[in-house]
N, CA, C and O atoms as a Tripos MOL2 file, in Angstrom:
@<TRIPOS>MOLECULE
protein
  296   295    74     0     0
PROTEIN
NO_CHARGES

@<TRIPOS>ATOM
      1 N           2.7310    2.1370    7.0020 N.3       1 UNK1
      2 CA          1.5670    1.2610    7.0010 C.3       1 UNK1
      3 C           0.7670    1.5020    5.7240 C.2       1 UNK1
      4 O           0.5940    2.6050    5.2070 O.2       1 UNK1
      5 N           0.2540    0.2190    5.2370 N.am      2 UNK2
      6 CA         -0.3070    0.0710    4.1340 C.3       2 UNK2
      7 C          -1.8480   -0.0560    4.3500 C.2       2 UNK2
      8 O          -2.0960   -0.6510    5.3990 O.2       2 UNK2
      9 N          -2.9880    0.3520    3.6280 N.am      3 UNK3
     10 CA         -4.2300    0.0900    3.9480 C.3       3 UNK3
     11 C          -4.2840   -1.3900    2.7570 C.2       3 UNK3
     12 O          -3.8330   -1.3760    1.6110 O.2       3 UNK3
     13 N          -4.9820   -2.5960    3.4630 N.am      4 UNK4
     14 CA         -5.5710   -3.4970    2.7750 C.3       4 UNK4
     15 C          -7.1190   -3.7910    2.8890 C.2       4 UNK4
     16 O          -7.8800   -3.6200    3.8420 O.2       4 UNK4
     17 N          -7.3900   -4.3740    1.3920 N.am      5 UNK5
     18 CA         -8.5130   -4.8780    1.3240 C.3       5 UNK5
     19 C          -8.5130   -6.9110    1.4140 C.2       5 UNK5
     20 O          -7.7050   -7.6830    0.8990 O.2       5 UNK5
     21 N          -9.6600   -7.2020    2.2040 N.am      6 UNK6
     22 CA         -9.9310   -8.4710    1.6430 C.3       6 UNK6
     23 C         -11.3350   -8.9820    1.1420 C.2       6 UNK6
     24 O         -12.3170   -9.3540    1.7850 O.2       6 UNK6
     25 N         -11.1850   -8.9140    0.2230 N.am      7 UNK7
     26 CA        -12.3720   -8.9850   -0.5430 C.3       7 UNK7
     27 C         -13.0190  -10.4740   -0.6830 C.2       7 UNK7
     28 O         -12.2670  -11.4380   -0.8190 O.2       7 UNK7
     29 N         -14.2370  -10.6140   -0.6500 N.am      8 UNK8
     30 CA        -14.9980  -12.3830   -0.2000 C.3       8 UNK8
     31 C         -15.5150  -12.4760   -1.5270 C.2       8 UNK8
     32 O         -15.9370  -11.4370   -2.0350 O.2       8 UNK8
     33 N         -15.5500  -13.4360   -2.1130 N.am      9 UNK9
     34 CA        -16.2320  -13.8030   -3.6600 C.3       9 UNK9
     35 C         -16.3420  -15.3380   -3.7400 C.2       9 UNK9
     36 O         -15.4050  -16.1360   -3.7050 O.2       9 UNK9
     37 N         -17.8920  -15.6550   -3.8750 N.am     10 UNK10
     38 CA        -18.1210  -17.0540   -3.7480 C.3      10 UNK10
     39 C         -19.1320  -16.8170   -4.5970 C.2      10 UNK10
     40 O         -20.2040  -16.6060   -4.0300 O.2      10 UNK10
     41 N         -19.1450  -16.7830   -5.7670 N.am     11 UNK11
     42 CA        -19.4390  -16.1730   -6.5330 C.3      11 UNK11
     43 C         -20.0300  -15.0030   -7.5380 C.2      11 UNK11
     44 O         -20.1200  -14.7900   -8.7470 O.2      11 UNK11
     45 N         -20.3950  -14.3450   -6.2130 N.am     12 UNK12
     46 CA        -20.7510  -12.2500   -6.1640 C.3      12 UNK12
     47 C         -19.7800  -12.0770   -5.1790 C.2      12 UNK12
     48 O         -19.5870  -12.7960   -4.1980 O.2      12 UNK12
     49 N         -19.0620  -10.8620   -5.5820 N.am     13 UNK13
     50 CA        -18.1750  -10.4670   -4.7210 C.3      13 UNK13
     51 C         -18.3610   -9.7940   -3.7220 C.2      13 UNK13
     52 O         -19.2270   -8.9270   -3.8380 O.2      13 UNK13
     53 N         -17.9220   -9.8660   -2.8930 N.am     14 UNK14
     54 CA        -18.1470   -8.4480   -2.0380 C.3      14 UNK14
     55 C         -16.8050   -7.9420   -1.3650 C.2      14 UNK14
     56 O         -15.7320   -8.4350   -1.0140 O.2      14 UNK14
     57 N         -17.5280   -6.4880   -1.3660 N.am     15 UNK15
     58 CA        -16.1410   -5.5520   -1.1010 C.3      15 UNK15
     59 C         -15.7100   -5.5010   -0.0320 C.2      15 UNK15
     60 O         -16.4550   -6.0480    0.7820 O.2      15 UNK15
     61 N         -14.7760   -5.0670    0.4010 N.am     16 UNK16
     62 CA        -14.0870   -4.8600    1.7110 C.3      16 UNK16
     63 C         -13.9120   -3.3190    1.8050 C.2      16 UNK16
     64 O         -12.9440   -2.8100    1.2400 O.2      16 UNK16
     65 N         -14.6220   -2.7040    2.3520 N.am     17 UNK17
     66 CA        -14.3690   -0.7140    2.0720 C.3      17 UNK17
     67 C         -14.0130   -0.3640    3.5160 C.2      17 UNK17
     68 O         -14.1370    0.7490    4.0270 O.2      17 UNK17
     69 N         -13.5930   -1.3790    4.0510 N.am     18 UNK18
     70 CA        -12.8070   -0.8790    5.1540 C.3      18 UNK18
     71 C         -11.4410   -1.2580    5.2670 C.2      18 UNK18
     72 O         -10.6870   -0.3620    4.8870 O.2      18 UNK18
     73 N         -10.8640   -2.3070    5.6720 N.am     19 UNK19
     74 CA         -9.5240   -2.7560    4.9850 C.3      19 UNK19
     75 C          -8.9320   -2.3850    6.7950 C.2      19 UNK19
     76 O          -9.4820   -1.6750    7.6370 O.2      19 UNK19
     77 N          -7.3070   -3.3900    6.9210 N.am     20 UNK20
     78 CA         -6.6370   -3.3980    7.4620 C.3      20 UNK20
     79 C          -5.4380   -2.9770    7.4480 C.2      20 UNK20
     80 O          -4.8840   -3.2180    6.3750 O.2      20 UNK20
     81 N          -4.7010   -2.3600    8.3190 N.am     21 UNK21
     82 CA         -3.6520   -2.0550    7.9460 C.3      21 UNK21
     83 C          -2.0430   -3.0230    8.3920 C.2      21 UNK21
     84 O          -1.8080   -3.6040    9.4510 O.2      21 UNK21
     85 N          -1.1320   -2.9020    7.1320 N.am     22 UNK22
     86 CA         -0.3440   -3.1780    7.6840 C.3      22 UNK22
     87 C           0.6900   -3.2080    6.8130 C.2      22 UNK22
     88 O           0.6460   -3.1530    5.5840 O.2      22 UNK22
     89 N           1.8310   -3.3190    7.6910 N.am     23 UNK23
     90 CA          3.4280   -2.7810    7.1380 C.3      23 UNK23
     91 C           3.9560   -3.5480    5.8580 C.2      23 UNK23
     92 O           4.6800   -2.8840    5.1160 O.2      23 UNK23
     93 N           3.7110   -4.7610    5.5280 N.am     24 UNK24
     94 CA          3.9910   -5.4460    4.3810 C.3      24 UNK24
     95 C           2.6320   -6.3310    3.9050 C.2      24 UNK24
     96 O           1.5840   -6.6070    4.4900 O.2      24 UNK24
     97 N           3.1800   -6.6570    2.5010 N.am     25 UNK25
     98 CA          2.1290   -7.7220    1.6770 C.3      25 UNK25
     99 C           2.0900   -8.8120    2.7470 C.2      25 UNK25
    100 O           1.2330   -9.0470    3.5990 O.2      25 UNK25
    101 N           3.3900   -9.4880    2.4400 N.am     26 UNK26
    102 CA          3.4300  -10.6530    3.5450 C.3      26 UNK26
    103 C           2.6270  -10.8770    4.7200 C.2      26 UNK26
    104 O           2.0620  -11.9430    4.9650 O.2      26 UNK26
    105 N           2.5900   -9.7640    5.4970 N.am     27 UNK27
    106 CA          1.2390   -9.7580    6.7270 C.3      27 UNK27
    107 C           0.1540   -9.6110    6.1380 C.2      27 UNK27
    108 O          -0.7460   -9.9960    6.8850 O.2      27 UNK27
    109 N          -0.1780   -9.3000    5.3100 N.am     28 UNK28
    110 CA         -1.5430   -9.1520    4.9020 C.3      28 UNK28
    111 C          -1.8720  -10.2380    3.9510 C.2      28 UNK28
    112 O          -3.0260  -10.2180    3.5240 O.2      28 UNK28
    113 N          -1.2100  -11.0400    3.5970 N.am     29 UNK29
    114 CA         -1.5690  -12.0970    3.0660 C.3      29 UNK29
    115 C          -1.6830  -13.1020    3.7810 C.2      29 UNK29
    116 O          -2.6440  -13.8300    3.5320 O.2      29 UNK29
    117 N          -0.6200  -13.5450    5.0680 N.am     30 UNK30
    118 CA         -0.3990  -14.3790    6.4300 C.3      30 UNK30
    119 C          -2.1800  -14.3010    6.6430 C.2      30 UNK30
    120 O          -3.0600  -15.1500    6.5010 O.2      30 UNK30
    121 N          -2.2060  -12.4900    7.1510 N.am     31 UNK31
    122 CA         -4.0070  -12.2320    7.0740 C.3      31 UNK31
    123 C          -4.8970  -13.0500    6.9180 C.2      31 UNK31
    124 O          -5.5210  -13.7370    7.7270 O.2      31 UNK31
    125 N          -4.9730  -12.8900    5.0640 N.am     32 UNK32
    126 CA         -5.8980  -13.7030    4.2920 C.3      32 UNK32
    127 C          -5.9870  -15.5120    5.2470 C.2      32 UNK32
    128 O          -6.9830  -16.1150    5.6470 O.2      32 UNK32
    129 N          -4.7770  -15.8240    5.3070 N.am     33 UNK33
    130 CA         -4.5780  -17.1600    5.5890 C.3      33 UNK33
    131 C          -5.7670  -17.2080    6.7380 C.2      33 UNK33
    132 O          -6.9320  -17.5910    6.6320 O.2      33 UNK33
    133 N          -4.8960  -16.5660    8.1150 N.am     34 UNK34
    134 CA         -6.0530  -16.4630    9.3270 C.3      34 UNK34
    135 C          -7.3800  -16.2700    9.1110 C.2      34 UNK34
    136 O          -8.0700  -16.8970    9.9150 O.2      34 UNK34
    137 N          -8.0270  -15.5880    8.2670 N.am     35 UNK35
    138 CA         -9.1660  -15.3560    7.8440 C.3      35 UNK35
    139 C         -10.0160  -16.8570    6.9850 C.2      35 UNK35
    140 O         -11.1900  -17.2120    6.8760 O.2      35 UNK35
    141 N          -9.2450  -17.1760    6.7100 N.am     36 UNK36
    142 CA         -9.8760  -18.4630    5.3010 C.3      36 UNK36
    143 C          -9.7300  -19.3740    6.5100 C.2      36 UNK36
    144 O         -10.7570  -20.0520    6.4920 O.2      36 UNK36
    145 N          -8.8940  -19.7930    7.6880 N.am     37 UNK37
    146 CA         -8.5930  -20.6780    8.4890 C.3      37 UNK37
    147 C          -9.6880  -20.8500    9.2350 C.2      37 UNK37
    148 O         -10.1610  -21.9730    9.4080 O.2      37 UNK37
    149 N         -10.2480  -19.6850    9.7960 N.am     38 UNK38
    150 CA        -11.5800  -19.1410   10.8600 C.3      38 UNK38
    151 C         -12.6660  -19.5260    9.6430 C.2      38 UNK38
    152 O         -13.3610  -20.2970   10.3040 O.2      38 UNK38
    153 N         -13.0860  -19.5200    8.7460 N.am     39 UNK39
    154 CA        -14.0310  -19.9450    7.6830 C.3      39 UNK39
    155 C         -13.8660  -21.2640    7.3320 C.2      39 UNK39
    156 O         -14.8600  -21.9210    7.0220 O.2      39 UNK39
    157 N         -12.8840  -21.7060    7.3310 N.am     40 UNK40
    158 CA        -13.0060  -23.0520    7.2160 C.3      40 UNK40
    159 C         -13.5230  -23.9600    8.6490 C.2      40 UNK40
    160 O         -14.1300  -25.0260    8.5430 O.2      40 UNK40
    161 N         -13.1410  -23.2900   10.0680 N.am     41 UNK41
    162 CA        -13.3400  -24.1960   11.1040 C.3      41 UNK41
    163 C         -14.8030  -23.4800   12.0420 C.2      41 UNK41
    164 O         -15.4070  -24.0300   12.9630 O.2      41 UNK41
    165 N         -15.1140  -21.9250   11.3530 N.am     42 UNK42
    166 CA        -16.4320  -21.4860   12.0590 C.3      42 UNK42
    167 C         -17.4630  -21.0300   11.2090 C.2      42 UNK42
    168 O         -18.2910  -20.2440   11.6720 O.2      42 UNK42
    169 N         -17.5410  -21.4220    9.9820 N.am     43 UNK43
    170 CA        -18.5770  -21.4860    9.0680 C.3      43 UNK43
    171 C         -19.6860  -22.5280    9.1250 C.2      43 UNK43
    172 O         -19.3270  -23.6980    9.2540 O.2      43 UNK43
    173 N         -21.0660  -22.2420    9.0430 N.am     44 UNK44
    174 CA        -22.1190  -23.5210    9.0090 C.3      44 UNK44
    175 C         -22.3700  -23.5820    7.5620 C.2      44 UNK44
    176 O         -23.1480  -24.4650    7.2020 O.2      44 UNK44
    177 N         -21.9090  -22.8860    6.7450 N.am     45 UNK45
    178 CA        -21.9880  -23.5050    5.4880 C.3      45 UNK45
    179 C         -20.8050  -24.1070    5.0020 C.2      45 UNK45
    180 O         -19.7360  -23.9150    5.5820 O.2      45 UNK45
    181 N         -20.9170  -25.0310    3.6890 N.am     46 UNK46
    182 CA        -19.8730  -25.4630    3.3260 C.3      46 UNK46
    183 C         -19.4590  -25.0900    1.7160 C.2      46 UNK46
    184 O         -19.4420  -26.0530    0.9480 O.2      46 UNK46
    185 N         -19.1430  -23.8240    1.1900 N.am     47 UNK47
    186 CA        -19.1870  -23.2840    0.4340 C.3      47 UNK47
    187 C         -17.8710  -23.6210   -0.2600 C.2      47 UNK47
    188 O         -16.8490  -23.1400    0.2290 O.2      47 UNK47
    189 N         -17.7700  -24.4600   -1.4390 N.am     48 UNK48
    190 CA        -16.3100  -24.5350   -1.3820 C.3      48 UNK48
    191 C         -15.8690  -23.4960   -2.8150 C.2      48 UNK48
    192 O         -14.9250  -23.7480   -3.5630 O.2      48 UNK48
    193 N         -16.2620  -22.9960   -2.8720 N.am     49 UNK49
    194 CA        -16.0330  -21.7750   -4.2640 C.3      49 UNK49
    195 C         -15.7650  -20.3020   -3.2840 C.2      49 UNK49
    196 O         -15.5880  -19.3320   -4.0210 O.2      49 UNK49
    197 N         -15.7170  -20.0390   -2.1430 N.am     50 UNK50
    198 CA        -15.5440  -19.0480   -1.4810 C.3      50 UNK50
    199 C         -13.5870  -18.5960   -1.6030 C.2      50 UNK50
    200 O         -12.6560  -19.4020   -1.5850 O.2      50 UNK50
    201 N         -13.5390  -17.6880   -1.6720 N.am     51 UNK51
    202 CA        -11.9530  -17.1390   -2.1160 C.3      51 UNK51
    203 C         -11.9800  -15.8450   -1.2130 C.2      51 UNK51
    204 O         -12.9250  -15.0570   -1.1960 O.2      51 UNK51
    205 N         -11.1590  -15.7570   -0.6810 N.am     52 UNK52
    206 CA        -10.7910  -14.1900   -0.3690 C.3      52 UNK52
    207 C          -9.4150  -13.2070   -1.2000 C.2      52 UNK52
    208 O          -8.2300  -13.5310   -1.2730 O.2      52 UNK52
    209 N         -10.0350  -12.0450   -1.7060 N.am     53 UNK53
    210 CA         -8.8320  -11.8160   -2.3010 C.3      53 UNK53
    211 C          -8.0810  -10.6120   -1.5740 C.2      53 UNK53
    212 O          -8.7890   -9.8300   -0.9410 O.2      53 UNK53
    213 N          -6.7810  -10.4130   -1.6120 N.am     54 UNK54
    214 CA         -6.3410   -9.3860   -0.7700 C.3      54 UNK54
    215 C          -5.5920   -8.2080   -1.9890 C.2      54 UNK54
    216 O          -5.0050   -8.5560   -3.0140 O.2      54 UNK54
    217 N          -5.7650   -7.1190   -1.6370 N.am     55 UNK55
    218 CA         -6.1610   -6.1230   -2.3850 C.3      55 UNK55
    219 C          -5.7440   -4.3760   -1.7270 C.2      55 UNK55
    220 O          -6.3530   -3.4750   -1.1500 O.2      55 UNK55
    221 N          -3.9870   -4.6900   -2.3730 N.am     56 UNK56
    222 CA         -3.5880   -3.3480   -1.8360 C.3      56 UNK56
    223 C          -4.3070   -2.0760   -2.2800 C.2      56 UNK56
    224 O          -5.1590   -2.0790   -3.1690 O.2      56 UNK56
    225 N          -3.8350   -0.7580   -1.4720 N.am     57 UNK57
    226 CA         -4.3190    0.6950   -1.3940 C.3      57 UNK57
    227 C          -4.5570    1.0380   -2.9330 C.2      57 UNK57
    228 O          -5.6680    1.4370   -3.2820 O.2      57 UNK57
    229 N          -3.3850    0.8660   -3.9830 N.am     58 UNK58
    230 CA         -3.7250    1.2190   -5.2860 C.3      58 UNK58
    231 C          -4.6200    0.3630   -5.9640 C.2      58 UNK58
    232 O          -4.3870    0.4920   -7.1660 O.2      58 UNK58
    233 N          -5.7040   -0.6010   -5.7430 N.am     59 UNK59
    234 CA         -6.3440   -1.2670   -5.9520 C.3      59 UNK59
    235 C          -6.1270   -2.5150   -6.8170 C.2      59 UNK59
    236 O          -7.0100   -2.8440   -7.6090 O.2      59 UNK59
    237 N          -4.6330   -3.4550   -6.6690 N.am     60 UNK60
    238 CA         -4.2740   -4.2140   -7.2130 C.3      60 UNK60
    239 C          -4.2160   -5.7000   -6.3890 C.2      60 UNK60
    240 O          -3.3680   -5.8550   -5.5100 O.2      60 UNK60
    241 N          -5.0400   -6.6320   -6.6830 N.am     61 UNK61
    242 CA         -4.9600   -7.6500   -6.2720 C.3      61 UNK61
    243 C          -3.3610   -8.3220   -6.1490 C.2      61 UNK61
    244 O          -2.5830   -8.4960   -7.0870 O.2      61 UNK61
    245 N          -3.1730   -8.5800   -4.9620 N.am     62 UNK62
    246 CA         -1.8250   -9.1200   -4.5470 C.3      62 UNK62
    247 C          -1.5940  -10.8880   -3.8890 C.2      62 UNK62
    248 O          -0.5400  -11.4200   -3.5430 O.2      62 UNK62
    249 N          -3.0130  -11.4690   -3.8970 N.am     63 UNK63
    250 CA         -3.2120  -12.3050   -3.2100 C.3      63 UNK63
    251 C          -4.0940  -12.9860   -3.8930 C.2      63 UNK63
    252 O          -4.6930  -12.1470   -4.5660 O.2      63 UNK63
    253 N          -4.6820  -14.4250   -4.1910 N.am     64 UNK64
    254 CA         -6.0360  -15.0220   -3.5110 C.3      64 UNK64
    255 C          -5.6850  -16.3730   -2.5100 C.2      64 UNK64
    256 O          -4.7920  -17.2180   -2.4700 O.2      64 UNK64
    257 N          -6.3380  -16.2110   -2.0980 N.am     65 UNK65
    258 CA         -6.7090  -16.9280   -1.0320 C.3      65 UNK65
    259 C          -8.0740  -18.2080   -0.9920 C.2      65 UNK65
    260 O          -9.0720  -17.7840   -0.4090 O.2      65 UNK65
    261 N          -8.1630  -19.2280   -1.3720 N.am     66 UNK66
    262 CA         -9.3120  -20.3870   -1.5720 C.3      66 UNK66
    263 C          -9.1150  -20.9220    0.2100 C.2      66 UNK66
    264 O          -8.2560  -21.4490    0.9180 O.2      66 UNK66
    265 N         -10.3270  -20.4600    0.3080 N.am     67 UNK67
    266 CA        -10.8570  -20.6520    1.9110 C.3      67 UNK67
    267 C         -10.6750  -22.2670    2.0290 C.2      67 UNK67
    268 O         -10.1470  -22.8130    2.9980 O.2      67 UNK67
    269 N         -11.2050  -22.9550    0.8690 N.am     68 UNK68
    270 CA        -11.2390  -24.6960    1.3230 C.3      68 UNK68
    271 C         -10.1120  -25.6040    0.6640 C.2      68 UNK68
    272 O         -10.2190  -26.7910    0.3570 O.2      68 UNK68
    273 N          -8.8660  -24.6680    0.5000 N.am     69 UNK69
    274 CA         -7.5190  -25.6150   -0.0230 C.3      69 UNK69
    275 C          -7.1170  -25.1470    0.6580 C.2      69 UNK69
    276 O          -7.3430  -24.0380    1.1410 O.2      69 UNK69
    277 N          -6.0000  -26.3320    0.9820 N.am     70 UNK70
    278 CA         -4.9310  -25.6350    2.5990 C.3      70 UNK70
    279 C          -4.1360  -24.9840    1.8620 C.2      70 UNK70
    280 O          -3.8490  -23.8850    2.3380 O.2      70 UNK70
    281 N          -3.5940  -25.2590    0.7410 N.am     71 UNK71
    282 CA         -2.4150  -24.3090   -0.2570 C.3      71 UNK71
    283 C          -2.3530  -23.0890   -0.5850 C.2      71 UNK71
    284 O          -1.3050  -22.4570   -0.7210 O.2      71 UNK71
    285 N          -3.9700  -22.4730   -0.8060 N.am     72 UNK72
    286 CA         -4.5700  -21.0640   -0.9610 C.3      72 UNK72
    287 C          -3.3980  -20.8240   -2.2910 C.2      72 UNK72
    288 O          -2.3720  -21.5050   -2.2980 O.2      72 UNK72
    289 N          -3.6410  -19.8950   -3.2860 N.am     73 UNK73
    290 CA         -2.8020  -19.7160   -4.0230 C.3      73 UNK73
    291 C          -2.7390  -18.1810   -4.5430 C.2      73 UNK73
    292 O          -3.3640  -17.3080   -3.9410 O.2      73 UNK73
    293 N          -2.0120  -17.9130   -5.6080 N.am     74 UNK74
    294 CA         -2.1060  -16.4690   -6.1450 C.3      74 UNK74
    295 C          -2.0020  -16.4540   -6.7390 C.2      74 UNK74
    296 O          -2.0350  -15.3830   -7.3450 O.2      74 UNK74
@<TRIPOS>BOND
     1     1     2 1
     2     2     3 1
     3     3     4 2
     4     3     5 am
     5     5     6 1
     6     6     7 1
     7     7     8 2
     8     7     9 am
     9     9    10 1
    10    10    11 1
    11    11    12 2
    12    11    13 am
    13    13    14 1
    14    14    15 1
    15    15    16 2
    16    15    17 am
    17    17    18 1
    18    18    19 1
    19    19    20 2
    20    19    21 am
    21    21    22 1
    22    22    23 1
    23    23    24 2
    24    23    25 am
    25    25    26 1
    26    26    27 1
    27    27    28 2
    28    27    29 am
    29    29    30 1
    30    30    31 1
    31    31    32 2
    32    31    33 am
    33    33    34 1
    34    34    35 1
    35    35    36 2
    36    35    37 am
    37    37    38 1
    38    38    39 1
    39    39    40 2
    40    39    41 am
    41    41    42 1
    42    42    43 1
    43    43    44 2
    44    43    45 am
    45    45    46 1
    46    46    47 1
    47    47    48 2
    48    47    49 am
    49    49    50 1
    50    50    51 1
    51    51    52 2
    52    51    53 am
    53    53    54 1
    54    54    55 1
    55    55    56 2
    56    55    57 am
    57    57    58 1
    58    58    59 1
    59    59    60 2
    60    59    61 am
    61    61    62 1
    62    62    63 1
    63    63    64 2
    64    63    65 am
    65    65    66 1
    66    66    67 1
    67    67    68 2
    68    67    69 am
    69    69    70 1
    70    70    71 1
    71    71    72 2
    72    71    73 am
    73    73    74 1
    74    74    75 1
    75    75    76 2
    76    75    77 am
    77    77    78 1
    78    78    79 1
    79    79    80 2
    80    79    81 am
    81    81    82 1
    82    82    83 1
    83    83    84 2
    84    83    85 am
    85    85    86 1
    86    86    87 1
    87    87    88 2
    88    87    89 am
    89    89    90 1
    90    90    91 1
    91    91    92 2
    92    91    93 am
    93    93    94 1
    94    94    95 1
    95    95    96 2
    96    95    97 am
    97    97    98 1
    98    98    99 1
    99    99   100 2
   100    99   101 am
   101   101   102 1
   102   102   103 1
   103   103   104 2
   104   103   105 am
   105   105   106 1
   106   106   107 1
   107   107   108 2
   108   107   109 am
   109   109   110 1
   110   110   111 1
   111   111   112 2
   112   111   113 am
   113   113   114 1
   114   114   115 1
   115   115   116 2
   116   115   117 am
   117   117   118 1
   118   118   119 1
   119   119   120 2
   120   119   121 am
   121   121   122 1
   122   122   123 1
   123   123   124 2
   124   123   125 am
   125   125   126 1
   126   126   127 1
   127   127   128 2
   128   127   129 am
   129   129   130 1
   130   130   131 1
   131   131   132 2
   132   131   133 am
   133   133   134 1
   134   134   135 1
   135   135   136 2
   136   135   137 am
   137   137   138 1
   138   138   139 1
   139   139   140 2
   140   139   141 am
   141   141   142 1
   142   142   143 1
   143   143   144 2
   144   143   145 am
   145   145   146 1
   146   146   147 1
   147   147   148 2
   148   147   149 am
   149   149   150 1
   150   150   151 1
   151   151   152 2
   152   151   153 am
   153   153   154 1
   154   154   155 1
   155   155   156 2
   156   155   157 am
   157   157   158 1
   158   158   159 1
   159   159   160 2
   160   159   161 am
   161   161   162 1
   162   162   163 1
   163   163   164 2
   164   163   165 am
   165   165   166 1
   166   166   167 1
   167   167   168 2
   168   167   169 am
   169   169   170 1
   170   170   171 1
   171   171   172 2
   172   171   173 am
   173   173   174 1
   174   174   175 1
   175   175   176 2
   176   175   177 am
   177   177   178 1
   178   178   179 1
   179   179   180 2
   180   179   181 am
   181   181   182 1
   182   182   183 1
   183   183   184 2
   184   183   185 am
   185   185   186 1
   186   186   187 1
   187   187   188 2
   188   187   189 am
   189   189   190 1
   190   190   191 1
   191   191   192 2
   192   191   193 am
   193   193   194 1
   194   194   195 1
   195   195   196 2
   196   195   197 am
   197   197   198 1
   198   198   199 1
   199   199   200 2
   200   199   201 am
   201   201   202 1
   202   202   203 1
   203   203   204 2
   204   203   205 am
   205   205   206 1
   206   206   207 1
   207   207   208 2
   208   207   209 am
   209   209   210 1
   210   210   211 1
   211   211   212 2
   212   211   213 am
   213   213   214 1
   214   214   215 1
   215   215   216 2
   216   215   217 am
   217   217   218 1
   218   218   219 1
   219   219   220 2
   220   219   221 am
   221   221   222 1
   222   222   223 1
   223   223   224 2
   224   223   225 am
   225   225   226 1
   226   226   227 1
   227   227   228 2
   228   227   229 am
   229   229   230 1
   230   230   231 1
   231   231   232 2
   232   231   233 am
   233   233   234 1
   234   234   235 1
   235   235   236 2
   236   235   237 am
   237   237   238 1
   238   238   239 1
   239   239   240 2
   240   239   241 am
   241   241   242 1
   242   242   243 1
   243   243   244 2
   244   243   245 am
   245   245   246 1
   246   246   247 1
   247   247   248 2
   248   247   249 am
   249   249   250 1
   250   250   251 1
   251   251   252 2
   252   251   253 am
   253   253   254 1
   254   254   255 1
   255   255   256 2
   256   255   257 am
   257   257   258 1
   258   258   259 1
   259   259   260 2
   260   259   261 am
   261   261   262 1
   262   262   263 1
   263   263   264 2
   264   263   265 am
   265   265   266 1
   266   266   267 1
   267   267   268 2
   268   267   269 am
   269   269   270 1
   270   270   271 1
   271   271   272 2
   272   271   273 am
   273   273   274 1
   274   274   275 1
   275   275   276 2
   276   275   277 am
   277   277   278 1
   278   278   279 1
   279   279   280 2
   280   279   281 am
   281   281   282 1
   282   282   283 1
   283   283   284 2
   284   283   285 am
   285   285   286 1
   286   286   287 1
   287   287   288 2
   288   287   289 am
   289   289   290 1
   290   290   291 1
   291   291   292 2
   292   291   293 am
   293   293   294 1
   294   294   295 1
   295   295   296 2
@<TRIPOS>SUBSTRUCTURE
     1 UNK1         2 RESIDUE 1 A UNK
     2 UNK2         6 RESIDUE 1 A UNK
     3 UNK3        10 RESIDUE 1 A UNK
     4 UNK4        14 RESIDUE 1 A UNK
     5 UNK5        18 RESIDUE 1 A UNK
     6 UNK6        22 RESIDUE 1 A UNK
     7 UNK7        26 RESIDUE 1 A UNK
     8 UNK8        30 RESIDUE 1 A UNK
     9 UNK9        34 RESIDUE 1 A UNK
    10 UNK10       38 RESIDUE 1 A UNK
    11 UNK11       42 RESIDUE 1 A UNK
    12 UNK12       46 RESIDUE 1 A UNK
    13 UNK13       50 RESIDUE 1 A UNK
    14 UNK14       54 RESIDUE 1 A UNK
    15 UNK15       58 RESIDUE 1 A UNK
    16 UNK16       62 RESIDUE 1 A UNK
    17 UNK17       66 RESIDUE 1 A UNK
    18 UNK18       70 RESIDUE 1 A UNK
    19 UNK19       74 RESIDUE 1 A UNK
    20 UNK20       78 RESIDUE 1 A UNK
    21 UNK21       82 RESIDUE 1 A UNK
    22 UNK22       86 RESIDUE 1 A UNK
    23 UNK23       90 RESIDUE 1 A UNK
    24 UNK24       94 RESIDUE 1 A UNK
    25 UNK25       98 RESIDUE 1 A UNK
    26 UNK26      102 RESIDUE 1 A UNK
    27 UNK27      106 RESIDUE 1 A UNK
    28 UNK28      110 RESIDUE 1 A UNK
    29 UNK29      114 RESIDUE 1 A UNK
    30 UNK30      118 RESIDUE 1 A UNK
    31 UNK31      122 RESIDUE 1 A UNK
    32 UNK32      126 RESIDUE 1 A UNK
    33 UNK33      130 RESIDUE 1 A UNK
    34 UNK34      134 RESIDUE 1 A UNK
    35 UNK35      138 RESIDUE 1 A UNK
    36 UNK36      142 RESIDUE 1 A UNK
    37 UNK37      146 RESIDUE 1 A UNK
    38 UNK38      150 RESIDUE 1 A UNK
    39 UNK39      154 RESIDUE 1 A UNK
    40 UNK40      158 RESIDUE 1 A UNK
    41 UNK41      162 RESIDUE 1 A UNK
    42 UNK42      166 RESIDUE 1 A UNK
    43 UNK43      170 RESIDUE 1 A UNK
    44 UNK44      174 RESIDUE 1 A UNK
    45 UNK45      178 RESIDUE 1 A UNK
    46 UNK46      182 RESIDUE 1 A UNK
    47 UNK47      186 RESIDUE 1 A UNK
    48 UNK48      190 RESIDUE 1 A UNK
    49 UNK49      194 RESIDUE 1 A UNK
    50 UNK50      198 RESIDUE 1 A UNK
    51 UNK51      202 RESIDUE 1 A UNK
    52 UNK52      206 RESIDUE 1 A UNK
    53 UNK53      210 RESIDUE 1 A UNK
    54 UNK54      214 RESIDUE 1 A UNK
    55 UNK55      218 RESIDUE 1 A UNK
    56 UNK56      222 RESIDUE 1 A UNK
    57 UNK57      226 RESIDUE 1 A UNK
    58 UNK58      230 RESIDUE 1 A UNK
    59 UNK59      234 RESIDUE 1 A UNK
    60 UNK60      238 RESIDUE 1 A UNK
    61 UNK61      242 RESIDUE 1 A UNK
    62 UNK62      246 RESIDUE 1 A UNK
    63 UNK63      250 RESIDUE 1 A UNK
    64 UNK64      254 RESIDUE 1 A UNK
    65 UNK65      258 RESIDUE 1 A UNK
    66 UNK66      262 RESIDUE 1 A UNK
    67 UNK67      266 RESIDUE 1 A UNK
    68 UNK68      270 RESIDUE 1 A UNK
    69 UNK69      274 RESIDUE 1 A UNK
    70 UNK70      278 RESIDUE 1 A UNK
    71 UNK71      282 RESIDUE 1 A UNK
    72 UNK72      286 RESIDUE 1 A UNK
    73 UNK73      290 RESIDUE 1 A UNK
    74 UNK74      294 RESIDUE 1 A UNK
């Protein structure tokens, strides 16, 4: 098991200093997805510059994630 970060940046970032764990990138990016999915359908704002980035143990971004494109990219 891997510790991840997902980090929120809509234009100040903020950190994630707790993080999830799990056995591959792939789940933890799937992650990101579930996460941006729940923000897109239980958010009262409509922020469309919001990104989540996912952010393995050695501190290397492996992911982003754009909360308001269904494509999310990296």
């Amino acid at each position: 098991m891997q510790t991840f970060f997902f980090d929120m940046k809509d234009g100040v970032p903020l950190r994630d200093r707790i993080g999830v764990e799990f056995d591959t990138n792939i789940e933890a990016i799937e992650h990101s997805r579930v996460l941006a999915q729940h923000f897109r359908d239980e958010s009262l704002r409509d922020d469309h510059d919001l990104e989540i980035s996912v952010v393995n143990a050695q501190g290397r971004q492996i992911h982003r994630e754009f909360v308001h494109r269904e494509t999310g990219g990296k």
